[in-house]
C-alpha positions as CSV (number, residue, x, y, z in Angstrom):
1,X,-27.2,15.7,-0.7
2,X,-23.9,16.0,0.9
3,X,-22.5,12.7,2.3
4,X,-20.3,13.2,5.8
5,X,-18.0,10.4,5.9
6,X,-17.4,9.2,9.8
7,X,-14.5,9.8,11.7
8,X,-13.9,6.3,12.6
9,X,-14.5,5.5,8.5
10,X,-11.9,8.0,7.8
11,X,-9.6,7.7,10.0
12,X,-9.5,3.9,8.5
13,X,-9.2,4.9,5.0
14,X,-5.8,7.0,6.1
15,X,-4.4,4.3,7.9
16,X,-5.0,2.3,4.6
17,X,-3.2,3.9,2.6
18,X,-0.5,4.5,4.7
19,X,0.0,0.9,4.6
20,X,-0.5,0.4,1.1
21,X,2.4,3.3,0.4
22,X,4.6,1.8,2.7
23,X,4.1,-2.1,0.8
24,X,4.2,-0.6,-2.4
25,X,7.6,0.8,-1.3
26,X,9.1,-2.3,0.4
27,X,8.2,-3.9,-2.9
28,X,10.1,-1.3,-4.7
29,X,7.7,0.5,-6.7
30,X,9.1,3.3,-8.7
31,X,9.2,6.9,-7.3
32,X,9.3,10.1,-8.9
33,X,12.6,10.7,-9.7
34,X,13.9,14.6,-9.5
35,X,14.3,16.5,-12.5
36,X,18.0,16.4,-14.5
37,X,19.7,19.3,-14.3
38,X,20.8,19.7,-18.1
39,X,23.4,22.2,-19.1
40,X,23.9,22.2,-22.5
41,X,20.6,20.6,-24.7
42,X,21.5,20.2,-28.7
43,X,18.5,20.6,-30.8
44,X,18.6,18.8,-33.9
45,X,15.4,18.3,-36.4
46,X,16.1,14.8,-38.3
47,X,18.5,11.7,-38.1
48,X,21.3,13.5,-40.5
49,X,21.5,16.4,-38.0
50,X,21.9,14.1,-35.1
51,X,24.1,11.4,-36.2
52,X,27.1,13.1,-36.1
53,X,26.4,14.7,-32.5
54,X,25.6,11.0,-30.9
55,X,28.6,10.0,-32.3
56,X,31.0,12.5,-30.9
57,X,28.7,13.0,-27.2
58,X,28.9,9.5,-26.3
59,X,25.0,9.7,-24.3
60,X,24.6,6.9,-22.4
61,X,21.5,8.1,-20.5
62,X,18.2,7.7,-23.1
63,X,15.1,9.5,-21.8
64,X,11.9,9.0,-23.1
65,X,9.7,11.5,-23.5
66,X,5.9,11.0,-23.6
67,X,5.3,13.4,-26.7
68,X,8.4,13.2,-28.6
69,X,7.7,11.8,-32.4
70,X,8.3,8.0,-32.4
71,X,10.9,7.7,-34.6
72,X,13.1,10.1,-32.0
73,X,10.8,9.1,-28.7
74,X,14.4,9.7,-26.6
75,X,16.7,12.8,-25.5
76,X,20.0,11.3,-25.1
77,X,22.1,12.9,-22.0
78,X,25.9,12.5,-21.2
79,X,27.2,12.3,-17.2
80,X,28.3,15.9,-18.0
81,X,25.1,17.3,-18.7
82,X,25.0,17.6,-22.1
83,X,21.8,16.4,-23.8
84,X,20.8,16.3,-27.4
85,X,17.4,16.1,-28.5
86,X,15.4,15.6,-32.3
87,X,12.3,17.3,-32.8
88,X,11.8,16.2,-36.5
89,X,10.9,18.2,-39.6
90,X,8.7,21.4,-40.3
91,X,6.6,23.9,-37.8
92,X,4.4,21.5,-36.6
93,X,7.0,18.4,-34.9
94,X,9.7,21.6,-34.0
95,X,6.8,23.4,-31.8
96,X,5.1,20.1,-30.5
97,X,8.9,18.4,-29.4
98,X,10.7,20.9,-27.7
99,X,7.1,21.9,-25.4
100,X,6.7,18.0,-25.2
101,X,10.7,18.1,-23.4
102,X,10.1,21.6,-21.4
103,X,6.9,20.5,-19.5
104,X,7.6,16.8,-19.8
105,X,9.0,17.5,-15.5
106,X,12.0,15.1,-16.5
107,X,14.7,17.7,-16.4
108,X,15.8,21.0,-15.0
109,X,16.3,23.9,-17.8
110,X,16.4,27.0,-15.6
111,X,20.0,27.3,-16.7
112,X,20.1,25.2,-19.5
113,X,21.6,26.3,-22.9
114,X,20.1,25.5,-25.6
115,X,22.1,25.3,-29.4
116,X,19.7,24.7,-32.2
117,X,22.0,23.7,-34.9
118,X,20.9,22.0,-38.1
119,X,21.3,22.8,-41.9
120,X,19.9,25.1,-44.4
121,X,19.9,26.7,-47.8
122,X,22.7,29.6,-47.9
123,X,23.0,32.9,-49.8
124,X,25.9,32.6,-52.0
125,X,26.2,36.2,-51.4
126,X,26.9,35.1,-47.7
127,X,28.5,31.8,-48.0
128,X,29.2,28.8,-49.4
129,X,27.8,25.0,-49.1
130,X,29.2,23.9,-45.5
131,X,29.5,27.5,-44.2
132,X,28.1,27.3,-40.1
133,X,26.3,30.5,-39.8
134,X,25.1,31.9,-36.0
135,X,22.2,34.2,-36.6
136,X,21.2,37.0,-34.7
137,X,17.7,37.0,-35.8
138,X,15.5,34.7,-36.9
139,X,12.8,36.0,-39.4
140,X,9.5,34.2,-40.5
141,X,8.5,34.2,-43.9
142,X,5.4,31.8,-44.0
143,X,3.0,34.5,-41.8
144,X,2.7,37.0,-44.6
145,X,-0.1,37.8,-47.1
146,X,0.3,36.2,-50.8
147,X,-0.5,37.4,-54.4
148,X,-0.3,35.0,-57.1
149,X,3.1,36.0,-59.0
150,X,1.0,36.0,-62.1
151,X,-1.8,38.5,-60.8
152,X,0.6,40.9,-59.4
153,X,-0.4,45.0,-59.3
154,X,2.0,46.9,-61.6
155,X,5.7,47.7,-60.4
156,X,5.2,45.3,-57.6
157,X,8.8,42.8,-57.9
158,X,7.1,39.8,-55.9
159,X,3.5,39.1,-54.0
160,X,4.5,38.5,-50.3
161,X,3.9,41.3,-47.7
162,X,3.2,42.4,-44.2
163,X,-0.7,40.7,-42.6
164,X,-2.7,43.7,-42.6
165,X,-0.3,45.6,-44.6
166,X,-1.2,46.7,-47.9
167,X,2.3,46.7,-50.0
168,X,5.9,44.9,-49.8
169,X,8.2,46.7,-47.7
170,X,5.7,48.2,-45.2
171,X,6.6,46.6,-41.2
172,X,3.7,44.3,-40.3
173,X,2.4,44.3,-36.4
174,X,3.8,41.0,-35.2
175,X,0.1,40.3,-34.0
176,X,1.3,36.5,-34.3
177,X,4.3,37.5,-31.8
178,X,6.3,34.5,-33.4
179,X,7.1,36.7,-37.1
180,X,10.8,37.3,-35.3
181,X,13.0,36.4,-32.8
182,X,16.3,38.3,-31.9
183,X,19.1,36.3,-29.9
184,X,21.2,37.2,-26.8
185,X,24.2,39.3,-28.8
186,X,26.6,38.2,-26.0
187,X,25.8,35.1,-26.4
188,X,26.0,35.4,-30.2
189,X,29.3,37.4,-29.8
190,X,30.6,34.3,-27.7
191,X,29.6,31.4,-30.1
192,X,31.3,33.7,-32.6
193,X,34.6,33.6,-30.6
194,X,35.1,30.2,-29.7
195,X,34.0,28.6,-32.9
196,X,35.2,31.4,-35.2
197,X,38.9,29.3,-35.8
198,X,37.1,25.9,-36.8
199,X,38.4,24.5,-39.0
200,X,35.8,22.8,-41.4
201,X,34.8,19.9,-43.7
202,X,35.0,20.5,-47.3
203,X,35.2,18.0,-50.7
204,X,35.6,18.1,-54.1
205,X,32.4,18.0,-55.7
206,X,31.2,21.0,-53.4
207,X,34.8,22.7,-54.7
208,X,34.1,21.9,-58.2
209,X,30.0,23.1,-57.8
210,X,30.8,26.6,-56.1
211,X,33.2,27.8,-58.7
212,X,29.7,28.1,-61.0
213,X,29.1,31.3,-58.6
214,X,30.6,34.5,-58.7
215,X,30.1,35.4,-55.8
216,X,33.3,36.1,-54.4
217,X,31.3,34.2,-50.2
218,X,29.9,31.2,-52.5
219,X,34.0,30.4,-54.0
220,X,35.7,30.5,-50.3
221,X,36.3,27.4,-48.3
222,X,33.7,26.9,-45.9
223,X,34.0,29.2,-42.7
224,X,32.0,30.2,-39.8
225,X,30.2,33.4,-40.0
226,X,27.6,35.4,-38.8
227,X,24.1,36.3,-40.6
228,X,20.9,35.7,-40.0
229,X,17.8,33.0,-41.0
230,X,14.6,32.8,-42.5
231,X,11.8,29.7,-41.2
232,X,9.4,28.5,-43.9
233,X,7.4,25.0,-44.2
234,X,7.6,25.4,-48.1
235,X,11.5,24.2,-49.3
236,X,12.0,26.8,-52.2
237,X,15.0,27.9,-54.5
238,X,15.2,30.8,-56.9
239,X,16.7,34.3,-57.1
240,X,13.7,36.3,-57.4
241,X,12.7,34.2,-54.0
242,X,16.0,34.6,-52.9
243,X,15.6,38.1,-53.2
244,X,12.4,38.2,-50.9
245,X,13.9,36.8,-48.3
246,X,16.9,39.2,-48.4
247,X,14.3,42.3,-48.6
248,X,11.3,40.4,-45.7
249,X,14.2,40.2,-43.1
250,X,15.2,44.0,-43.7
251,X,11.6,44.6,-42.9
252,X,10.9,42.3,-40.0
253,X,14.1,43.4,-38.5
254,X,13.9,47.2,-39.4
255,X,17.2,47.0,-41.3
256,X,19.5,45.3,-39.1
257,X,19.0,41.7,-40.0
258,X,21.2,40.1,-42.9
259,X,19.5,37.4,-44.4
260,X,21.9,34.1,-45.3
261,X,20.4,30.8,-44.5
262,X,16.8,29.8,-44.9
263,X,15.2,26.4,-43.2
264,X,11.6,25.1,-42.0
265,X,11.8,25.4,-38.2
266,X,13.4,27.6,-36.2
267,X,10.4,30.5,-35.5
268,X,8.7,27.4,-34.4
269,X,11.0,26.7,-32.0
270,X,12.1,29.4,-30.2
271,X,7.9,30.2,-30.0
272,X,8.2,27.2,-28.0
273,X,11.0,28.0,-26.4
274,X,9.6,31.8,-25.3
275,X,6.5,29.6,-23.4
276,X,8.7,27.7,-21.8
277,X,10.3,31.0,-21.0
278,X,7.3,32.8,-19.7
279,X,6.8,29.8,-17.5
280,X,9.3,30.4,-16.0
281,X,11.4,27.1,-17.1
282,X,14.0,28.7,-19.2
283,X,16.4,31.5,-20.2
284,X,15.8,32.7,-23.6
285,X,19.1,34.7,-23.3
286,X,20.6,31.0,-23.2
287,X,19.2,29.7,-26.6
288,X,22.0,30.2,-29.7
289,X,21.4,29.5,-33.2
290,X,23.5,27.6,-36.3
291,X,23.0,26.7,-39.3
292,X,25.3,25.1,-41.7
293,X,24.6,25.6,-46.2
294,X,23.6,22.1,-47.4
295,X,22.6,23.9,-50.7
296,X,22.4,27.3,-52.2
297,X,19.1,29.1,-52.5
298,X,19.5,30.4,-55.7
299,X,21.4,29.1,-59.3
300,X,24.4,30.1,-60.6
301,X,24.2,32.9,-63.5
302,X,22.5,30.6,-66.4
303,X,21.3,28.0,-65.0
304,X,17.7,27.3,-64.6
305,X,16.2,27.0,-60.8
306,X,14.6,23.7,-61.3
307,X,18.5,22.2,-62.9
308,X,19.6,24.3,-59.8
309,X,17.3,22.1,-57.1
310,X,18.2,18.8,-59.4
311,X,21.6,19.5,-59.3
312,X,22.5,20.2,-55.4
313,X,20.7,16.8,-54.4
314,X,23.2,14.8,-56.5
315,X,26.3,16.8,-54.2
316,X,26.5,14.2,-51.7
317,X,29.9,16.5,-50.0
318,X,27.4,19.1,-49.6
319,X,25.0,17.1,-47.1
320,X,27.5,15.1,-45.6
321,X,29.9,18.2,-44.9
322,X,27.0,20.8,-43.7
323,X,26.0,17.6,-41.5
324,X,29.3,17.0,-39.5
325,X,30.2,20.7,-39.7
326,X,27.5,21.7,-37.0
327,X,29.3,19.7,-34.9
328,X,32.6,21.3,-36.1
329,X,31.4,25.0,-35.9
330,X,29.1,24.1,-32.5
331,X,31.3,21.6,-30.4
332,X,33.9,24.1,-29.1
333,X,30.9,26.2,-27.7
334,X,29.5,23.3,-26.1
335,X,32.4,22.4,-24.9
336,X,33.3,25.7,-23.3
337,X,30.1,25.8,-21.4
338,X,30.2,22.2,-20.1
339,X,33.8,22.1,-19.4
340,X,33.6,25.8,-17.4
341,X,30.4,25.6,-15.8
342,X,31.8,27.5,-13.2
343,X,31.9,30.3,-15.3
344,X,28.8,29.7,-17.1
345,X,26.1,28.4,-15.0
346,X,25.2,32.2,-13.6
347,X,24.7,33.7,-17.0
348,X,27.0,34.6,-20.5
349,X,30.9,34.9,-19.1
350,X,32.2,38.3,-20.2
């Protein structure tokens, strides 16, 4: 049975709460506050990657985020509108953060950009350990089928292909719609040429470790370059691996990408980031992408993969330069869109 209320009754119940709004306001109850428009928001994935940024930013403006792991609950803002954010490590925290931050209501991100920059395994084909790398496509390696390396079908080199593909090298359908990601090129193109002069961190231990390679990338200084990445959960080494990853990103990418830096979170991230897109909250042609070589993929001509993986976690240069270098390699592009937002805030200068 319906209930009608009366019109006295409600008429009441209105002027009730009118009053109780109008106490709870003298009393100085909290309101809503509107959304902060960000401009620049640094996505880092653990305390190593972020340390260096909070150091240099200054943020004195912590904003917690229901959703955001607890051991980063915060995204830290400058007056400026820079922001930097931690999502913590893998698929999994990457994807749950950054959708935790974009429909969180706390800030404005229609004409944010966004610089994911954290470290990685690097090609020493590509470059060496604290090399900053922007990437033009990021490549998923983990959505693939699997045959046991020991069970393989003859002539077949390794036992990763294509989902509902039936051999290596054949283009899978991207049914997932997360197995790659290409990046704004003029975007790309102007990370490239404001950070390409930076002048980065090097030591002696990663001097004396690279000149095991001959690879003629793995023996330079560090630099910034360009070349693309590869998201996995599983942390692997070895060249026969390294080789996969080389060959899956020709495929995913139809021959254009060019395969250099491998880490666990990236895909996840910009999936999340394309949602918040398609909501309309973001600009995907605002989101860049660095990663710095903590660590080679692959050993050195005769030396075994697992003295390889013991080895590079003794070089404690190589962690602590591929750390501070994002902020060497990324800081000027921050800087350039922060400082210039006049110039900016519409869309990628020319």
């Amino acid at each position: 049975m319906v209930r009608f209320v009366p019109l006295r009754a409600l008429c009441l119940l209105l002027i009730l709460g009118v009053a109780a709004r109008d106490r709870a306001n003298a009393l100085g109850a909290p309101t809503q506050a509107a959304p902060l428009p960000v401009k620049v928001l640094i996505i880092s994935m653990f305390q190593p990657e972020a340390a260096p940024w909070l150091a240099v930013l200054h943020a004195d403006n912590d904003i917690t985020v229901p959703g955001l792991p607890e051991e980063y609950p915060a995204v830290h803002c400058t007056q400026g509108g820079v922001c930097q954010m931690t999502t913590g490590m893998g698929h999994a925290n990457a994807a749950a953060s950054i959708m935790a931050v974009l429909y969180s209501g706390l800030f404005d991100l229609r004409k944010t950009y966004f610089i994911i920059a954290g470290i990685a395994g690097i090609d020493p084909k590509q470059g060496t350990l604290g090399s900053a790398a922007w990437a033009r496509y990021a490549v998923d390696s983990g959505i693939a089928y699997e045959i046991d390396a020991r069970e393989l079908p003859p002539k077949w080199t390794d036992g990763y292909f294509g989902v509902d593909t039936d051999a290596p090298g054949q283009v899978p359908k991207f049914s997932f719609h997360t197995e790659m990601f290409q990046l704004n090129e003029a975007l790309l193109r102007k990370a490239l040429a404001v950070t390409r002069s930076a002048v980065l961190e090097d030591s002696e231990d990663i001097q004396e470790y690279r000149r095991h390679y001959v690879e003629p990338a793995a023996r330079r200084p560090p630099s910034v370059i360009q070349c693309d990445t590869l998201s996995t959960d599983t942390w692997w080494v070895g060249r026969h691996l390294g080789e996969h990853a080389r060959t899956w990103t020709k495929v995913l990418t139809k021959g254009a990408g060019n395969y250099c830096t491998s880490q666990e979170e990236d895909n996840a991230t910009l999936g999340a980031l394309t949602r918040g897109a398609h909501s309309g909250l973001i600009d995907f042609q605002r989101v860049a992408l660095l990663r710095t070589g903590s660590d080679f993929d692959r050993p050195y001509e005769h030396q075994t993969t697992i003295d390889c993986l013991r080895a590079q976690r003794k070089l404690s240069g190589a962690f602590r330069a591929s750390t501070d270098n994002l902020v060497k390699a990324a800081k000027p592009l921050v800087d350039a869109i922060s400082n210039d937002w006049a110039h900016w805030e519409a869309g990628v200068p020319e």
